[in-house]
C-alpha positions in Angstrom: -18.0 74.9 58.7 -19.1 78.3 58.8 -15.8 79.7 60.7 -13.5 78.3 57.8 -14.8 80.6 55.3 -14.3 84.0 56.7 -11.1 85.9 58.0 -12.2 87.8 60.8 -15.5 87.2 63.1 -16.9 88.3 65.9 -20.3 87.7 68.1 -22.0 90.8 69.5 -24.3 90.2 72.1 -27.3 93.5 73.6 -29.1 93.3 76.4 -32.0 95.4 77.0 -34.7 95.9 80.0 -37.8 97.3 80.6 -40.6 97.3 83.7 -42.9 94.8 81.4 -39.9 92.4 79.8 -36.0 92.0 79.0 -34.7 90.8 75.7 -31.1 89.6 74.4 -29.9 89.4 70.7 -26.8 87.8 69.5 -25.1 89.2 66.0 -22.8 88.0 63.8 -19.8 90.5 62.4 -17.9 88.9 59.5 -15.2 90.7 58.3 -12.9 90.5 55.6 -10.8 92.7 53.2 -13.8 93.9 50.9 -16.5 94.5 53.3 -18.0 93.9 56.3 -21.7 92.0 56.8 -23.4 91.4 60.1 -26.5 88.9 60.5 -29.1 88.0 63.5 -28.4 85.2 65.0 -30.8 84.4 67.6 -33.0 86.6 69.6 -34.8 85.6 73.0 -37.0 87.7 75.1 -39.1 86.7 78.7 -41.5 88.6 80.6 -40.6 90.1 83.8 -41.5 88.8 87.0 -44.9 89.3 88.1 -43.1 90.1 91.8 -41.9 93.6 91.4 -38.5 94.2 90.3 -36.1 97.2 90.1 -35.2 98.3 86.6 -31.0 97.2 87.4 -32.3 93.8 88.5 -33.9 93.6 84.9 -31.4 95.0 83.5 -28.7 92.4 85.2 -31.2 89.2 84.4 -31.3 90.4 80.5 -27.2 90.1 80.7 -27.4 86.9 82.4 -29.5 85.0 79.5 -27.6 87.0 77.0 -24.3 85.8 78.6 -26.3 81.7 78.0 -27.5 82.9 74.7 -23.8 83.8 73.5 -23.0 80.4 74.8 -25.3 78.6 73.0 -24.7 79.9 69.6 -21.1 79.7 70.2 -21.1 76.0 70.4 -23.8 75.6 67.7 -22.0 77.1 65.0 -18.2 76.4 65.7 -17.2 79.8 66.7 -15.4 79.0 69.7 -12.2 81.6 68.4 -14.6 84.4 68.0 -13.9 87.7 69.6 -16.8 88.5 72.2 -18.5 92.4 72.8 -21.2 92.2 75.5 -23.5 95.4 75.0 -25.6 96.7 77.7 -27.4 99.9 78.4 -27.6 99.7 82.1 -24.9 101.1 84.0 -25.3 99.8 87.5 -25.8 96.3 86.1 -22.3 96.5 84.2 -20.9 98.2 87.3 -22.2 95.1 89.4 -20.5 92.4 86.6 -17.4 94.6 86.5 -16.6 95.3 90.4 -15.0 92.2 92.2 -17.2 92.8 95.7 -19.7 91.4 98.0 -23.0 91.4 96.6 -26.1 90.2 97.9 -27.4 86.6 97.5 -29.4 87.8 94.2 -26.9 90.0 92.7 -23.9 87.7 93.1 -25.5 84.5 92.3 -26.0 85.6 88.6 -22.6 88.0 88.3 -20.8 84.5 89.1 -22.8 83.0 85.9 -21.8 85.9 83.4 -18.1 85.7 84.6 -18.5 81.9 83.9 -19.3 82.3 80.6 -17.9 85.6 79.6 -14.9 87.9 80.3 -15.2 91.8 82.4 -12.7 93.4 79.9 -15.7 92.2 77.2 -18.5 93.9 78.4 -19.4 97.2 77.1 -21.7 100.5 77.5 -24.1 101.2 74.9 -26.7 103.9 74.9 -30.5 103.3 75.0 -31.6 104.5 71.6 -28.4 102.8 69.8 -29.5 99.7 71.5 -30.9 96.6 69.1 -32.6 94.5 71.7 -34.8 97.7 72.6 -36.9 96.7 69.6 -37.2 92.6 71.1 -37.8 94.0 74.9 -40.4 97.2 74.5 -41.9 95.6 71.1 -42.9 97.9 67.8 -44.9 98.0 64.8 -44.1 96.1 61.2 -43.7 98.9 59.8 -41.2 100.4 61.9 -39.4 96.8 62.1 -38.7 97.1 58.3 -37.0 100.5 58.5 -35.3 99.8 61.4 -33.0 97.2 60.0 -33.1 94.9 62.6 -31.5 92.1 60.8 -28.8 93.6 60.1 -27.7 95.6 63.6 -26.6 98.7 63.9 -24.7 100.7 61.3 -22.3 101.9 63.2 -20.8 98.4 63.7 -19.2 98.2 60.1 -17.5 101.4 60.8 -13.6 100.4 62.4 -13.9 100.2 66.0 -12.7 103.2 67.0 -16.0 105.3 65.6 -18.1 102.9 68.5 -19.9 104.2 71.5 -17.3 104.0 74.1 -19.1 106.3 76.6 -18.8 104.9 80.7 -21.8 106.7 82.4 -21.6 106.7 86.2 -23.5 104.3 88.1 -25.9 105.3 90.6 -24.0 104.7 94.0 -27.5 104.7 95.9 -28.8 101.6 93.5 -24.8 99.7 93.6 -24.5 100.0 97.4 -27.9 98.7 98.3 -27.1 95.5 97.0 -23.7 95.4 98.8 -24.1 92.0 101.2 -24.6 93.8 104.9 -21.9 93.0 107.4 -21.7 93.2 110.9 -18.7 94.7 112.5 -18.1 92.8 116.0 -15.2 94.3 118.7 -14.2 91.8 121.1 -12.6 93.9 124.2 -10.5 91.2 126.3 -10.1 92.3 129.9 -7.1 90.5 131.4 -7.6 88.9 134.9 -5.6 88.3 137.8 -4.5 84.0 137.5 -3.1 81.8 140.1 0.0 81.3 139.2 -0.1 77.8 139.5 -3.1 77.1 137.2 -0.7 78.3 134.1 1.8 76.6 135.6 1.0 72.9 135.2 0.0 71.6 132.4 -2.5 68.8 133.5 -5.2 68.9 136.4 -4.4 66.2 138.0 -0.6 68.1 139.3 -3.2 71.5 139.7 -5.3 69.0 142.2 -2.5 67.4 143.8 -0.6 71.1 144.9 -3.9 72.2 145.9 -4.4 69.3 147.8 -1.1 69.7 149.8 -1.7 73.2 150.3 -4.6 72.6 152.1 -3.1 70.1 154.7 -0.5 72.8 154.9 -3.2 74.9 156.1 -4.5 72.5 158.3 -1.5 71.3 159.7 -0.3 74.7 160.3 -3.1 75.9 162.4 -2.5 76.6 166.3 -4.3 73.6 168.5 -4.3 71.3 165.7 -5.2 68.0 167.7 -4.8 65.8 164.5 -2.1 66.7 162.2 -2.2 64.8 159.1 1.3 63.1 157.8 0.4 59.9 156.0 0.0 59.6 152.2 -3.3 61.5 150.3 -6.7 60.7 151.9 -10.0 60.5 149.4 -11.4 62.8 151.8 -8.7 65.1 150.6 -8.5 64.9 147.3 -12.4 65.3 146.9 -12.3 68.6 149.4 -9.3 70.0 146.5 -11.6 69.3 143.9 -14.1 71.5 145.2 -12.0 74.4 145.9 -11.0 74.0 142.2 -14.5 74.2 141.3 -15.0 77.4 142.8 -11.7 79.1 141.9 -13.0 77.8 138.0 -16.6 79.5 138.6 -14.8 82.5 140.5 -13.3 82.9 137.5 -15.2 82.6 134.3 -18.6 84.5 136.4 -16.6 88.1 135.7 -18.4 90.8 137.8 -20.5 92.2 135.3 -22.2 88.9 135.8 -22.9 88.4 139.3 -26.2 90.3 139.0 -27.4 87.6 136.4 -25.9 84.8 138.6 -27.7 85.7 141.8 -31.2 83.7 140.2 -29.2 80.6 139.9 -28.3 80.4 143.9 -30.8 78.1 144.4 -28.9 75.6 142.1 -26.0 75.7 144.7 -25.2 73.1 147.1 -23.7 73.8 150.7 -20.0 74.2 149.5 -21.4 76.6 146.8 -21.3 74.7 143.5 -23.3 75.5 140.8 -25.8 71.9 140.6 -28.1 73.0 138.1 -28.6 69.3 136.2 -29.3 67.5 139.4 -31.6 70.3 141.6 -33.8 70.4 138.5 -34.3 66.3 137.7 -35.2 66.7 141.7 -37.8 69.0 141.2 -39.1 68.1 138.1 -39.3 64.5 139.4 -41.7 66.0 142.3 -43.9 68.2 140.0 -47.7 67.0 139.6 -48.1 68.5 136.1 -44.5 67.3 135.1 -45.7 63.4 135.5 -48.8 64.0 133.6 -47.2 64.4 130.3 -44.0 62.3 130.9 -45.8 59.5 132.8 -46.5 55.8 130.3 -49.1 53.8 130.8 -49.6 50.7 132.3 -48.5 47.8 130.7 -50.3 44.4 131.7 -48.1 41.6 130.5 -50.1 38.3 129.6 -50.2 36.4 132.6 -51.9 32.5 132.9 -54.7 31.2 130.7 -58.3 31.1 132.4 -59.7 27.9 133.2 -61.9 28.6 129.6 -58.9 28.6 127.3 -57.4 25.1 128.1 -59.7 22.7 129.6 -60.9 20.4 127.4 -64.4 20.8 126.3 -66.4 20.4 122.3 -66.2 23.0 119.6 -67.8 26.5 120.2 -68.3 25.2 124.0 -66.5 28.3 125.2 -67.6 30.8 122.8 -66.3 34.5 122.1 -68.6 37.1 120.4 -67.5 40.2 118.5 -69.7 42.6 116.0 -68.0 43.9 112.7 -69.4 46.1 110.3 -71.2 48.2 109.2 -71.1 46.7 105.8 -73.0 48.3 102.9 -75.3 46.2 100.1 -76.1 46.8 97.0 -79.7 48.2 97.8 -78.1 50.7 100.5 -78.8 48.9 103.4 -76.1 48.4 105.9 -75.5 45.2 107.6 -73.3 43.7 110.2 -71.2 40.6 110.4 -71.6 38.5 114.4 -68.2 36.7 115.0 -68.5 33.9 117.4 -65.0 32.0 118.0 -64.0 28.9 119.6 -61.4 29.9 122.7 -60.1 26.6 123.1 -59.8 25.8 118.9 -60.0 29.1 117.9 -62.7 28.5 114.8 -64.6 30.6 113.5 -68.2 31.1 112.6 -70.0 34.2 110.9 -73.2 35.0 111.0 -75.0 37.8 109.2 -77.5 40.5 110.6 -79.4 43.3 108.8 -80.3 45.3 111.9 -78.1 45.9 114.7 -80.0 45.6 117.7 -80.9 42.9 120.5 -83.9 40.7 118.6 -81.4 41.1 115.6 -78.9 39.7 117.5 -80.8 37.0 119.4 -81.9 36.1 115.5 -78.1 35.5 114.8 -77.4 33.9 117.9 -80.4 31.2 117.6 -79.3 30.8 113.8 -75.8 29.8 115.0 -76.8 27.8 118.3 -78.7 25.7 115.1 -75.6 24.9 113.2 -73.1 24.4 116.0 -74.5 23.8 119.0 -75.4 25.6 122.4 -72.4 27.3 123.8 -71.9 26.8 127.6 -69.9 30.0 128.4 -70.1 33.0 126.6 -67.5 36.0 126.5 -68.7 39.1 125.0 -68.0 42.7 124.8 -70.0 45.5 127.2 -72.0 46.6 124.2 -75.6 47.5 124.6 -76.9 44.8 122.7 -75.2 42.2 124.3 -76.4 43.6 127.7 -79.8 43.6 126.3 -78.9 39.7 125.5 -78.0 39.2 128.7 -81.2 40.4 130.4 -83.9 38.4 127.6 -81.8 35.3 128.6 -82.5 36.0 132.5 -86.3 35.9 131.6 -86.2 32.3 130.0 -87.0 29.5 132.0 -84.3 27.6 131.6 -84.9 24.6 133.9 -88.2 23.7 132.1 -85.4 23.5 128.9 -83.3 21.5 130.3 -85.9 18.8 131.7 -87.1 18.4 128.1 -84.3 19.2 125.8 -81.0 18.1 128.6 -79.5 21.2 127.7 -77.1 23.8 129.7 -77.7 27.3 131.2 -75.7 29.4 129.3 -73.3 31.8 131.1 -73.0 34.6 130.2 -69.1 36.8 131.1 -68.8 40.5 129.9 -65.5 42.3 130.0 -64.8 45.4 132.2 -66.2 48.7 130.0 -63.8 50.0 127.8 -61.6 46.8 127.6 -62.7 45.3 124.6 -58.8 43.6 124.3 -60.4 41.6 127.3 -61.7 38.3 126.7 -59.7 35.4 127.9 -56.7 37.4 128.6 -55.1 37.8 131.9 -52.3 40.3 133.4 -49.5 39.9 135.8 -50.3 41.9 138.9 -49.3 45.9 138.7 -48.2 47.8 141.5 -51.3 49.8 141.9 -52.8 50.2 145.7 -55.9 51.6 147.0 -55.1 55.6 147.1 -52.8 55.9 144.2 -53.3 58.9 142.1 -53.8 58.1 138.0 -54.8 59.6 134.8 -58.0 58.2 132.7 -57.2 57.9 129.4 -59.9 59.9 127.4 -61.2 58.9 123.5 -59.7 61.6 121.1 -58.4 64.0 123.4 -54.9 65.2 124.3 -53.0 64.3 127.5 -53.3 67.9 129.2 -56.6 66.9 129.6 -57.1 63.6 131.1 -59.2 63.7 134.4 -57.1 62.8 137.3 -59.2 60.3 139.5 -58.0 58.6 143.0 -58.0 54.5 143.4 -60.7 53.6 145.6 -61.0 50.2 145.1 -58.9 47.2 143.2 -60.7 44.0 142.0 -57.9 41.5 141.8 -58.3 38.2 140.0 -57.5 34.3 141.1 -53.9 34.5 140.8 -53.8 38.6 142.6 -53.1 40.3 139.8 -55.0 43.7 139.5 -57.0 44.5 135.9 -59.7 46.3 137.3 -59.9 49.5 139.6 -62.8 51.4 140.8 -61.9 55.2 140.6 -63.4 58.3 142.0 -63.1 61.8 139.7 -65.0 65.0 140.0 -67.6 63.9 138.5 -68.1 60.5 140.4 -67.1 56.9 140.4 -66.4 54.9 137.2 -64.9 51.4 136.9 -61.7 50.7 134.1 -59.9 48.2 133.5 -55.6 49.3 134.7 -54.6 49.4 130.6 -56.3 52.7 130.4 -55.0 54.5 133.7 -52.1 55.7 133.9 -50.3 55.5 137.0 -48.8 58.8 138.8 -47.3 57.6 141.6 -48.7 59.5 144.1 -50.2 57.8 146.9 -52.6 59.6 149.6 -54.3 57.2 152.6 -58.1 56.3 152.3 -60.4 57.0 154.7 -62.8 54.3 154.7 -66.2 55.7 156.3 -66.6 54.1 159.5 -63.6 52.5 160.1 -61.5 53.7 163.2 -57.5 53.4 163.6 -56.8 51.1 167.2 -56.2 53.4 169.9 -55.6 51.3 173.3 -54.4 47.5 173.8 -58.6 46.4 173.3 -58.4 47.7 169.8 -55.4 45.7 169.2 -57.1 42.4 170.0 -58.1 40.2 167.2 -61.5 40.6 168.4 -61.2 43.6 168.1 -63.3 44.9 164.6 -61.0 47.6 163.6 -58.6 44.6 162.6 -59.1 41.8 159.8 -58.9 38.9 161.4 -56.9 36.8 158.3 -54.6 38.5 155.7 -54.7 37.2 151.8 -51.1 37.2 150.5 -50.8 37.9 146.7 -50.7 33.9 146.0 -54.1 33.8 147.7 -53.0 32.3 150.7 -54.8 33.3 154.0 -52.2 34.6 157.4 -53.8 34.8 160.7 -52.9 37.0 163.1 -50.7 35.7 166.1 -53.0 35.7 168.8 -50.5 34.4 171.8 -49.5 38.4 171.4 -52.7 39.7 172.7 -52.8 37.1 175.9 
């Protein structure tokens, strides 16, 4: 509405910076055949950055929010047809929005918004004490705002245009061209090299390989006292001796001179007809490095083999019994407490049973409590806690017998699982490949690979169907017993001596009599081989 009712209008915009803020003010010029009026239109001002910045930076940030701020009011009062004057008092800034180069990242990024919004030809140099938006960036008194005028702009803008500041300061070239983006000037010098002719000749390898090919049983062919002379069609032989010539006419080519130096510590990647192997000679030696297999090598995986007997015979409720701890748990008068798990391993049911004290006669409590409700368990499976040993040993003291004469009850039997293993517990494995002498890693509780012990296999403990799930190792420090899901197999093998055992010498030791030999051999399906003794006759 407002543009309809004048003749002539135009939007002045000044930008002003200092060290502590920067400020832009946009003015309205209305101008008809009587007079000429100007009005603020909208002012905004921020504080600088608290990271230091240069005054031109400043000074190019004020004219960016001015350049928004003209945008804005353009578009809130219909003025889209006005005639546009960008005022600014700093020179390099304006020299950065007028000059069409290769700023840096900061200074182009926000030239590339003020030509988006506004036009070069409209942006103008004003000085400092002339400036408007000095007032909004550097502050001042009421007093001095009232004389000032600074709702109505500067007088000098109702005089004709020609009577304007139209001063062009020079820039400071030192301030312009740091901001200039840095490039890096690269010469590429090309040294021609001598080319069989016959590699630029053909156009695909496979003719390259084949005149090679015959050039080579030309050579052969051709040489004096040549018993076998070759005539028939292309042997493999042939065309695989070619392709390595090719090879090193290719390497001969691209390794320049300036580069044998560097070359000569990859000769130990060559093979015999002096081919560059580098892939294959190191998967050879990484694949026989010690260190190499400790942080590539995965543990051993025991798939579930056969039930035990325990799981699937047929026998009461709770008859074959597991038992598991849980807790702590936390009441209401801050006391902890612990929750005994005893389940069925042929029905799998459940019964809980609650202790207040986690020991072995807070156990036993639990255990008598739940004997009560469901019946004596025959066999019991149970973790390798210290309690549960503990168990173990008070039931050792009962006298059982004099029980069962009175009450016709069963010995309870008690099975723990191998240390460590807690998984265990009915479970089985199919047998590993893990032998007396192999070299392992023990998996160690919270602590990296690097620095597992390494430990030797000393002894295996293998089960009714020959499957291996427990080892007896020897470390550093001494022997200690795991089950094979926390070793980690190296496979590196080195013989046992077994302390008093002898290797057979003569025909006598040979005998089956003889005791350096076992007299029967157990295959893995438990069967039992005897040795042939019509041999030793």
């Amino acid at each position: 509405g407002l543009g309809l009712l004048i003749a002539r209008d135009s939007l002045h915009t000044f930008c002003d910076a200092c060290k502590s803020s920067y400020a832009a003010v946009v003015f309205l010029q209305c101008e008809d055949e009587r007079r000429v009026s100007m009005q603020l239109l909208q002012a905004k001002s921020r504080v600088a950055p608290l990271k230091e910045t240069t005054i031109p930076r400043l000074g190019l940030l004020t004219c960016c929010i001015g350049a928004c701020l003209l945008a804005f009011v353009k578009r809130g009062i219909a003025l889209e047809d006005a005639k546009e004057y960008f005022w600014t008092d700093s020179s390099t800034a304006l020299h950065w929005i007028k000059k069409e180069e290769h700023w840096g990242a900061f200074i182009g990024n926000r030239v590339k918004e003020i030509h988006n919004i506004t036009k070069v030809t409209d942006c103008r140099h004003i000085p400092g004490q002339e400036n408007p938006a000095d007032l909004s960036s550097r502050g001042c008194e009421a007093s001095r705002l009232t004389q000032m005028k600074w709702w109505e702009g500067p007088s000098w803008l109702r005089l004709p245009e020609e009577n304007w500041p139209s001063a062009e300061p020079a820039a400071s070239e030192e301030e312009v061209n740091r901001e200039r983006r840095r490039g890096d000037v690269t010469s590429l010098l090309s040294e021609g090299q001598g080319q069989m002719w016959y590699l630029t000749y053909f156009s695909k390898c496979t003719k390259i390989l084949r005149m090679i090919l015959w050039m080579l049983r030309f050579a052969n062919n051709a040489c004096r006292g040549c018993p076998n002379r070759i005539v028939e069609e292309l042997l493999v032989d042939e065309v695989v001796a070619a392709e390595k010539v090719l090879v090193r006419m290719v390497q001969k080519e691209v390794f320049s001179s300036n580069e044998v130096s560097d070359m000569k510590s990859l000769q130990v990647f060559e093979d015999k007809e002096g081919i560059l192997r580098g892939r294959r000679t190191l998967c050879n030696v990484l694949s026989k490095c010690i260190r190499c297999k400790t942080h590539e090598q995965q543990g051993i995986q025991v798939a579930p083999g056969t039930l035990p007997e325990d799981r699937v015979r047929d026998a009461p409720v709770f008859e074959v019994t597991g038992v598991d701890l849980a807790g702590p748990l936390f009441l209401k008068e801050r006391k902890k407490c612990w929750i005994i798990m005893f389940t069925c391993a042929v029905y799998r049911a459940v019964h809980l049973e609650l202790v207040t004290f986690l020991s072995t006669k807070g156990f036993l409590v639990g255990f008598r409590r739940f004997i009560a409700r469901m019946g004596r368990p025959k066999v019991i499976y149970s973790d390798n806690g210290t309690n549960f040993m503990g168990a173990d040993n008070l039931f050792k003291t009962i006298d059982w017998a004099a029980i069962e004469a009175d009450a016709s009850v069963w010995r309870i039997q008690w099975k723990f699982n191998p240390p460590t293993a807690a998984w265990w517990g009915g479970k089985g494995g199919r047998h590993q490949d893990i032998q007396v002498g192999d070299s392992v890693l023990i998996e160690g509780e919270g602590t990296g690979r690097a620095f597992w012990p390494m430990a030797k296999v000393m002894e295996v403990f293998p089960g009714r169907d020959g499957c291996v799930r427990v080892v007896r190792l020897t470390t550093g420090l001494g022997e200690v017993t795991h089950p094979v899901q926390r070793v980690y197999h190296l496979e590196v093998r080195t013989p046992v001596v077994v302390p008093g055992a002898k290797e057979p010498q003569t025909l006598e030791d040979m005998k089956p009599n003889s005791p350096v030999l076992r007299k029967t051999v157990t295959t893995r399906s438990g069967r039992q081989v005897k040795l042939p003794y019509r041999f030793f006759d």
